[in-house]
N, CA, C and O atoms as a GROMACS GRO file, in nm:
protein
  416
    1UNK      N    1   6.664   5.458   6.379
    1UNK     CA    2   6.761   5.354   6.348
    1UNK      C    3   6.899   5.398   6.398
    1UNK      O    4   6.940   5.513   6.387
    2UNK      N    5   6.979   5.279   6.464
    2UNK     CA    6   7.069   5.310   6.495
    2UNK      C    7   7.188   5.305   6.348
    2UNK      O    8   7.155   5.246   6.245
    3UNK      N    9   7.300   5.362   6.360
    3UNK     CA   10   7.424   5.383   6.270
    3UNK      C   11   7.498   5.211   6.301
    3UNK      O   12   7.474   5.145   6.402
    4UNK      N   13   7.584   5.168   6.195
    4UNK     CA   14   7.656   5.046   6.224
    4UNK      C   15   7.760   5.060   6.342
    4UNK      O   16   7.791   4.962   6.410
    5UNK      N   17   7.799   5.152   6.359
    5UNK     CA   18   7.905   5.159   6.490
    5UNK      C   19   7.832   5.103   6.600
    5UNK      O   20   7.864   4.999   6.658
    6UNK      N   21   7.712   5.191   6.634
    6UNK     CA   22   7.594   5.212   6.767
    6UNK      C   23   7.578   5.029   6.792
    6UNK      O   24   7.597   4.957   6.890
    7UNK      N   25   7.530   4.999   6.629
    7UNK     CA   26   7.433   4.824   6.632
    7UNK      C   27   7.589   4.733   6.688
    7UNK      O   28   7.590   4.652   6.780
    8UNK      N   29   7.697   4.769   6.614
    8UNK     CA   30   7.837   4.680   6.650
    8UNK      C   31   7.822   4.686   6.804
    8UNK      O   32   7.803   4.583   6.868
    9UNK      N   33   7.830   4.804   6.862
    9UNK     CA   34   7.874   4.832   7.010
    9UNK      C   35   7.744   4.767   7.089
    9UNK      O   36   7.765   4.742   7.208
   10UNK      N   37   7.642   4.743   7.049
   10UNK     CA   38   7.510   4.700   7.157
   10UNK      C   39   7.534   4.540   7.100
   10UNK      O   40   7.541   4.454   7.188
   11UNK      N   41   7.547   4.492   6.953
   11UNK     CA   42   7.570   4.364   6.998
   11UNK      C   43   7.717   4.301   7.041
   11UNK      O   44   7.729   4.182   7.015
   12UNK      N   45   7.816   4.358   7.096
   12UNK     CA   46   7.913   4.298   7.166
   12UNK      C   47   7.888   4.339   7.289
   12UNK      O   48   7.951   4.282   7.378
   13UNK      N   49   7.816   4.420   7.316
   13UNK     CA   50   7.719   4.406   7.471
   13UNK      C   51   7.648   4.328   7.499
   13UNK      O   52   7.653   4.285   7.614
   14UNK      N   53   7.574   4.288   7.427
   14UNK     CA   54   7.498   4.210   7.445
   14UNK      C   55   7.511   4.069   7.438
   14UNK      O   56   7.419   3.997   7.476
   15UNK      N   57   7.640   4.013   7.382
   15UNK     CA   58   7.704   3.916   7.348
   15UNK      C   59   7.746   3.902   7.495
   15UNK      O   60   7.693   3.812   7.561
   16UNK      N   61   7.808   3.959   7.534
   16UNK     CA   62   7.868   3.976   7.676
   16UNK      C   63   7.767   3.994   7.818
   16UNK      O   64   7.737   3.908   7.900
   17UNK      N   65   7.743   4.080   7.816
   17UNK     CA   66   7.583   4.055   7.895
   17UNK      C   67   7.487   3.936   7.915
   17UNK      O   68   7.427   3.898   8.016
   18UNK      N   69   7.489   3.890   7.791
   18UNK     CA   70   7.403   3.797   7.811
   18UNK      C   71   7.475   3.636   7.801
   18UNK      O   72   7.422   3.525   7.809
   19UNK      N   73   7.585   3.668   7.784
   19UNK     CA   74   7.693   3.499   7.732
   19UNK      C   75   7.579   3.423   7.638
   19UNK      O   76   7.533   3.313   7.667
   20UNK      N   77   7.540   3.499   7.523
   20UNK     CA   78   7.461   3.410   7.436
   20UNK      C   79   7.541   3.434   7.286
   20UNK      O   80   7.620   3.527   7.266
   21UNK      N   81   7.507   3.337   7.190
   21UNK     CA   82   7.535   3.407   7.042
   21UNK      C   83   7.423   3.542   6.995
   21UNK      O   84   7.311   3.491   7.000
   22UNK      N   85   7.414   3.639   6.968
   22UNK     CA   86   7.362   3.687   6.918
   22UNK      C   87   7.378   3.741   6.796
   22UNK      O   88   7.480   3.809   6.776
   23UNK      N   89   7.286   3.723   6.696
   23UNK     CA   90   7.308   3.734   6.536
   23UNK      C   91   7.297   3.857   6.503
   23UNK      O   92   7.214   3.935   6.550
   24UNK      N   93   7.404   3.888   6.395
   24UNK     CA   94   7.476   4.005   6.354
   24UNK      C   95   7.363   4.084   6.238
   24UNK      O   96   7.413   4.156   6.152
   25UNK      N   97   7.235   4.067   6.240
   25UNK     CA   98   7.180   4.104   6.211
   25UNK      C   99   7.090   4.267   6.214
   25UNK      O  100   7.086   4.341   6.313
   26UNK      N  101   7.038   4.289   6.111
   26UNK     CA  102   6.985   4.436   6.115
   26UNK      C  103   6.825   4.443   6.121
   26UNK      O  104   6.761   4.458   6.017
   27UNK      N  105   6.762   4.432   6.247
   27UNK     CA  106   6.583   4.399   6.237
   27UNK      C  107   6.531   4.545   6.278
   27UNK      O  108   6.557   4.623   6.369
   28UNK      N  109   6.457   4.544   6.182
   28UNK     CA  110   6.413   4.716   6.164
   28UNK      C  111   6.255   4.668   6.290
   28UNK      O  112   6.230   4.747   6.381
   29UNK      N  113   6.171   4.539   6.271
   29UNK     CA  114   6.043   4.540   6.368
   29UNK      C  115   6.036   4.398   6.369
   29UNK      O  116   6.096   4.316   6.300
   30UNK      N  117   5.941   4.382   6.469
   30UNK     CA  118   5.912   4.223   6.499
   30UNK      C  119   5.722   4.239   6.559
   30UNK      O  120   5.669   4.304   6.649
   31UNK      N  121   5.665   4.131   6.442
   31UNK     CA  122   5.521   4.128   6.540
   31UNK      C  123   5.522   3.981   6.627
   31UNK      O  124   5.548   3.865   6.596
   32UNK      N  125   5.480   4.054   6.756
   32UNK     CA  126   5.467   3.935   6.857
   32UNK      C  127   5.299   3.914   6.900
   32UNK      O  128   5.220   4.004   6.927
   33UNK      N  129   5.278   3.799   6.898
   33UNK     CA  130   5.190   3.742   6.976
   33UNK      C  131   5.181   3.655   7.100
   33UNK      O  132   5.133   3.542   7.106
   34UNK      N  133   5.238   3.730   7.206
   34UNK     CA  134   5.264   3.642   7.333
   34UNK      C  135   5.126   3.542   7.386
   34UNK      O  136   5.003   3.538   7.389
   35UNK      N  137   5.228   3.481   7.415
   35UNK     CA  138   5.144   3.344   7.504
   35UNK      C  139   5.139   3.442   7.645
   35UNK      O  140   5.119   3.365   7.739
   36UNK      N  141   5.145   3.530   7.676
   36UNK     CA  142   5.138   3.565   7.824
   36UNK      C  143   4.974   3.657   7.798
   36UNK      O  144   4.967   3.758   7.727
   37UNK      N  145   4.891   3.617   7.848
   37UNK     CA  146   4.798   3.681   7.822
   37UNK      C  147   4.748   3.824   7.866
   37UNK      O  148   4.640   3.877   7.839
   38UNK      N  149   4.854   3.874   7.941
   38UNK     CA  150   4.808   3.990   8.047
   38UNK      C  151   4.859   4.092   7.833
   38UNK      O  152   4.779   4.164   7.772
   39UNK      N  153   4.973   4.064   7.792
   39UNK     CA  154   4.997   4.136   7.732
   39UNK      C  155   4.953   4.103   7.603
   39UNK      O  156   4.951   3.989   7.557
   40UNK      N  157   4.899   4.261   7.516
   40UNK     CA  158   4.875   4.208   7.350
   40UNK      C  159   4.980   4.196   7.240
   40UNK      O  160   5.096   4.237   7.248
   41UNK      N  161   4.909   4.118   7.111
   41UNK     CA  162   4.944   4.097   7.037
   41UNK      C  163   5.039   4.273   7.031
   41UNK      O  164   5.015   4.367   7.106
   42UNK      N  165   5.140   4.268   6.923
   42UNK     CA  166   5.221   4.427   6.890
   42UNK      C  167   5.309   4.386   6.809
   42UNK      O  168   5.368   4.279   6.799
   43UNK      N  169   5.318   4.548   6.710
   43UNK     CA  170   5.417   4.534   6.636
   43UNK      C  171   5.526   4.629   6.694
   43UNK      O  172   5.515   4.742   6.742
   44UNK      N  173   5.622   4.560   6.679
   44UNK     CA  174   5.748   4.682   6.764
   44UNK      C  175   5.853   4.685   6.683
   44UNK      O  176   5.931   4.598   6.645
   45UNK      N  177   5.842   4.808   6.658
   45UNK     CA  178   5.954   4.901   6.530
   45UNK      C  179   6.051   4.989   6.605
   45UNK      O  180   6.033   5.060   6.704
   46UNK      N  181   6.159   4.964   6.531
   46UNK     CA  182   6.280   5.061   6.615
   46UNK      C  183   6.205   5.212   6.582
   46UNK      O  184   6.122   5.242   6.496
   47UNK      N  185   6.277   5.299   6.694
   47UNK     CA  186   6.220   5.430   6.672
   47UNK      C  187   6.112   5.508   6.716
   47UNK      O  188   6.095   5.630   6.712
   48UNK      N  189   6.037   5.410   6.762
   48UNK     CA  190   5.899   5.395   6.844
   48UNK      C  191   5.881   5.384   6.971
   48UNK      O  192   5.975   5.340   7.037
   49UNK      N  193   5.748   5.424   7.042
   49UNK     CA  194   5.771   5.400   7.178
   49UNK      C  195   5.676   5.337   7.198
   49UNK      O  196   5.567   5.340   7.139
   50UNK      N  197   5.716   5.267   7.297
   50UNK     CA  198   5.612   5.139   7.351
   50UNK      C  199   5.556   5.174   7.532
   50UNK      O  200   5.612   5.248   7.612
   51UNK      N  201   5.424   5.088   7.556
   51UNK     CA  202   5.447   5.058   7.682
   51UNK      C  203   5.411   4.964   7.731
   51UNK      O  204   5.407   4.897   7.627
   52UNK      N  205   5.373   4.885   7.818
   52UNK     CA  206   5.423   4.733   7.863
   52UNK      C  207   5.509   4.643   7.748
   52UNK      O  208   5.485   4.546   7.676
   53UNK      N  209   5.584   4.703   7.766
   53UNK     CA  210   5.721   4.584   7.655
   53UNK      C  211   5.713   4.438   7.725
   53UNK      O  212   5.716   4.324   7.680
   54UNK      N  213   5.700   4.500   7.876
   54UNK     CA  214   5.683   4.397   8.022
   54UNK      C  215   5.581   4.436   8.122
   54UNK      O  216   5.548   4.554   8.137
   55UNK      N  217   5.544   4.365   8.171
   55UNK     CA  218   5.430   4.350   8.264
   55UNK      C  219   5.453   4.523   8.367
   55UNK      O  220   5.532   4.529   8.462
   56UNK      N  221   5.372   4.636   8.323
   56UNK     CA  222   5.400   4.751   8.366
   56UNK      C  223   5.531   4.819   8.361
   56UNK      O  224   5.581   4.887   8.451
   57UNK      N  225   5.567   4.801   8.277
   57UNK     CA  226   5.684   4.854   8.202
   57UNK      C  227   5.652   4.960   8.190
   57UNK      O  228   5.530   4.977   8.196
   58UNK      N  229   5.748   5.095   8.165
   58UNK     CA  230   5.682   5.214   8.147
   58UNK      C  231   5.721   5.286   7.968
   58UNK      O  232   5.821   5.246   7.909
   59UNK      N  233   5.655   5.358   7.922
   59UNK     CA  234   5.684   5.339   7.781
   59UNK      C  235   5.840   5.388   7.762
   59UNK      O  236   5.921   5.453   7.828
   60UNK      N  237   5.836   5.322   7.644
   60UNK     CA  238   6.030   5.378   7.622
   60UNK      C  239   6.010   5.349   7.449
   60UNK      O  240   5.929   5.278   7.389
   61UNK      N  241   6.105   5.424   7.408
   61UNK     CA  242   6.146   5.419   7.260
   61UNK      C  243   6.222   5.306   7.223
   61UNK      O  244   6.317   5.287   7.299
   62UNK      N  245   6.210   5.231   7.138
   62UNK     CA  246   6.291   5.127   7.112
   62UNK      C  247   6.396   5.141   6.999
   62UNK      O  248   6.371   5.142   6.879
   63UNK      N  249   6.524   5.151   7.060
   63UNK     CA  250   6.659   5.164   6.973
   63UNK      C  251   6.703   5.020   6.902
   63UNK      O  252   6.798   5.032   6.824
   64UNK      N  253   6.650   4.886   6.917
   64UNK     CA  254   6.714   4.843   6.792
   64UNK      C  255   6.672   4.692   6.888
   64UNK      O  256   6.640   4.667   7.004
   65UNK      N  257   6.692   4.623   6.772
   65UNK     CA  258   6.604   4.477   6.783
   65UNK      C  259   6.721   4.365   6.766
   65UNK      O  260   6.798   4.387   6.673
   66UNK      N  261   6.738   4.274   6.826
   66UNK     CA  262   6.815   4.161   6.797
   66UNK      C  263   6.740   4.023   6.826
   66UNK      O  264   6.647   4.013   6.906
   67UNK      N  265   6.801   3.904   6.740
   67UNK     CA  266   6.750   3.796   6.747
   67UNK      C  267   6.942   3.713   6.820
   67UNK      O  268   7.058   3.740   6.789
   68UNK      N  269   6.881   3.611   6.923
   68UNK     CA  270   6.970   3.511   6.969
   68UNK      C  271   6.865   3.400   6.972
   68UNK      O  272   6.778   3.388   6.886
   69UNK      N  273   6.882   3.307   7.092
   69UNK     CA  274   6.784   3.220   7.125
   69UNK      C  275   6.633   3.256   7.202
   69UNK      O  276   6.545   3.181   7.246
   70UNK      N  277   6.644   3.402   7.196
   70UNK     CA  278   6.498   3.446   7.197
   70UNK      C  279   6.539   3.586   7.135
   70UNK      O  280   6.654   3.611   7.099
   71UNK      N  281   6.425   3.683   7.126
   71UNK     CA  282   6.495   3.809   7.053
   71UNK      C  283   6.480   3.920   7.172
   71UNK      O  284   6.405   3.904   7.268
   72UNK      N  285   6.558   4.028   7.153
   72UNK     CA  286   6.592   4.129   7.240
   72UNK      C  287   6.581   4.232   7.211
   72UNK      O  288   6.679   4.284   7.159
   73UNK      N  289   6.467   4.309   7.228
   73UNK     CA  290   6.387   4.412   7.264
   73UNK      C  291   6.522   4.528   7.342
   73UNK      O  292   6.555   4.522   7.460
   74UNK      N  293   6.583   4.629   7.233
   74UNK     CA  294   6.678   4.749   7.326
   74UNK      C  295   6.607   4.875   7.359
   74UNK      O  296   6.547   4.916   7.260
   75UNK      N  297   6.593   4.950   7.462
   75UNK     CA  298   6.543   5.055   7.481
   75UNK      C  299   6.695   5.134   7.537
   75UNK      O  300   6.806   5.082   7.542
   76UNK      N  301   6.649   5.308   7.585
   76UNK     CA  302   6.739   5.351   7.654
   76UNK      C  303   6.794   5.271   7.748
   76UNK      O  304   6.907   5.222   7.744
   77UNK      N  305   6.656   5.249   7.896
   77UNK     CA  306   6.725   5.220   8.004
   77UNK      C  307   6.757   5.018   7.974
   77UNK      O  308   6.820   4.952   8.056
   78UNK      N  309   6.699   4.956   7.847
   78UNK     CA  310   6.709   4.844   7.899
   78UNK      C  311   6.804   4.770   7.762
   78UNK      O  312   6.771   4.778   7.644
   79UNK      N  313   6.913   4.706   7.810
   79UNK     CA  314   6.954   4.651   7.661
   79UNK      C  315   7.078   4.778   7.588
   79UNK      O  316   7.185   4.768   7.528
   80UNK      N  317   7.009   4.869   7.623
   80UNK     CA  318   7.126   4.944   7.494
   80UNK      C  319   7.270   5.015   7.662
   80UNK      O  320   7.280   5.111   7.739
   81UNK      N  321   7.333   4.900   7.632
   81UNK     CA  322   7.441   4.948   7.677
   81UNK      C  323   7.435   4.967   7.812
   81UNK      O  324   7.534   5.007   7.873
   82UNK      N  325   7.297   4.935   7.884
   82UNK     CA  326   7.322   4.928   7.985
   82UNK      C  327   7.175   4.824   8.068
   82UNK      O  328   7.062   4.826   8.020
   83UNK      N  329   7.202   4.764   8.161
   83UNK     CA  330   7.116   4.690   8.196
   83UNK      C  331   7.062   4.557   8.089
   83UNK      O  332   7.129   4.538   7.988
   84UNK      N  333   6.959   4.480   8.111
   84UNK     CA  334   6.866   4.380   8.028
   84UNK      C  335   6.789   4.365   7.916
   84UNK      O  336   6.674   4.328   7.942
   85UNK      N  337   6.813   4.381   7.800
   85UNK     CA  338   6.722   4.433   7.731
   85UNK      C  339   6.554   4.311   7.745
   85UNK      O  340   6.559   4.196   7.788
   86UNK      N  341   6.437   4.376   7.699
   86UNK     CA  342   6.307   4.308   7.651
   86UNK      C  343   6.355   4.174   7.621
   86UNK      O  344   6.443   4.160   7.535
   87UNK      N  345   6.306   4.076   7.682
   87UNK     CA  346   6.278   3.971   7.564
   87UNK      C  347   6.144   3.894   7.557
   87UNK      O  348   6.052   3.870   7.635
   88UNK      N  349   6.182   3.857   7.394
   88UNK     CA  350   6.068   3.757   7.384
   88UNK      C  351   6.068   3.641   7.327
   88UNK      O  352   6.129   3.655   7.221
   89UNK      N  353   6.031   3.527   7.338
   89UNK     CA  354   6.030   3.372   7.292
   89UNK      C  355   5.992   3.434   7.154
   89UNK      O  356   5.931   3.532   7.112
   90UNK      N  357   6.092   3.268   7.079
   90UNK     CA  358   6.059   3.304   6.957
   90UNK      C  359   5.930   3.273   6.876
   90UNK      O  360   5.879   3.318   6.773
   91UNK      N  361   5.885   3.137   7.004
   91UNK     CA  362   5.768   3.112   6.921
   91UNK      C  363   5.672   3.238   6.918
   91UNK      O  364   5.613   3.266   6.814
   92UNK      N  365   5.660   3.299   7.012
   92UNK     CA  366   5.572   3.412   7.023
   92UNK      C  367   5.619   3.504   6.913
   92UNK      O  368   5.522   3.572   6.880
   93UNK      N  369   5.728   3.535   6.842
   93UNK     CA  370   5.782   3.624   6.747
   93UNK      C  371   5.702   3.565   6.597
   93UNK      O  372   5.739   3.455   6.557
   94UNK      N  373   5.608   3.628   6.530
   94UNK     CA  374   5.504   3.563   6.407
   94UNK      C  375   5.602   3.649   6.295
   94UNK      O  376   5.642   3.587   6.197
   95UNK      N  377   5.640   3.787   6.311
   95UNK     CA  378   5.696   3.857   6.159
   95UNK      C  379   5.790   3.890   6.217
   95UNK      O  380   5.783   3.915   6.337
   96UNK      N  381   5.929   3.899   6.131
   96UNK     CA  382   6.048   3.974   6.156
   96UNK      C  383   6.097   4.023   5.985
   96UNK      O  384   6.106   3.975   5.872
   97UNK      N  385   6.124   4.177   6.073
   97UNK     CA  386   6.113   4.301   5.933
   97UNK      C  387   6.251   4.345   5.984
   97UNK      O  388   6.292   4.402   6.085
   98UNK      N  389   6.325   4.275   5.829
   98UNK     CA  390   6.489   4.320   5.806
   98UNK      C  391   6.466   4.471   5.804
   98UNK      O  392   6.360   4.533   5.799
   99UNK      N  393   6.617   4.523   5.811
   99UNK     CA  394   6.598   4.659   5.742
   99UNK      C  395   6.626   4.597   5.600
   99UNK      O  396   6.663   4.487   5.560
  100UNK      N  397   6.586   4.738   5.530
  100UNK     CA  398   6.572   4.732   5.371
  100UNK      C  399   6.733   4.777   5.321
  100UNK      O  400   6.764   4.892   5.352
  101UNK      N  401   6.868   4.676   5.226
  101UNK     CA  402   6.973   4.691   5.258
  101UNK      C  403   6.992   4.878   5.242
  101UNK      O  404   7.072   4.932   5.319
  102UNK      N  405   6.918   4.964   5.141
  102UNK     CA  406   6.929   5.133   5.152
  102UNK      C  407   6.891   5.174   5.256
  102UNK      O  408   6.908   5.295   5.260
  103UNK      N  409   6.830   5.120   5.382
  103UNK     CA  410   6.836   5.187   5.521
  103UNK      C  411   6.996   5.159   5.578
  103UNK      O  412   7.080   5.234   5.626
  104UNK      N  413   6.995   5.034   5.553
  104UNK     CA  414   7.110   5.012   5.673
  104UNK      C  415   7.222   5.108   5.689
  104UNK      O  416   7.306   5.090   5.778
   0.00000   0.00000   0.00000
């Protein structure tokens, strides 16, 4: 989990990066069930490492989760502060796991 400074500084990046609203929110995981069939169902928890986030993606740890008009998947190289982060439609998004307010 990232600290509130870290989450402030990636979503006014990402606000900017992406010219979208993105909500000031704290999402500890999200289970997706994509409509893209190459990729499976997953649960993706900050802290964790993944691999195809994207179609041969290579695995990466995921630093922190945001919801806008689709939600955004941050890793090192993608999203956190530098480059695109993951995304995914929301219909495809089935659970979204706040942090618990004693994590934040």
């Amino acid at each position: 989990m990232i600290d509130k400074q870290k989450h402030k500084e990636l979503l006014e990046y990402l606000r900017k990066v992406m010219k979208v609203h993105v909500q000031d929110k704290r999402i500890k995981a999200i289970t997706v069930n994509p409509a893209n069939h190459w990729q499976p169902k997953m649960h993706i928890e900050v802290g964790r490492y993944y691999r195809d986030l994207e179609k041969d993606a290579p695995r990466e740890k995921v630093t922190a989760i945001f919801e806008a008009a689709v939600f955004y998947v941050c890793t090192a190289t993608r999203g956190d502060l530098t480059g695109f982060p993951y995304m995914f439609a929301r219909p495809d998004v089935k659970l979204v796991v706040p942090y618990d307010e004693e994590e934040v």
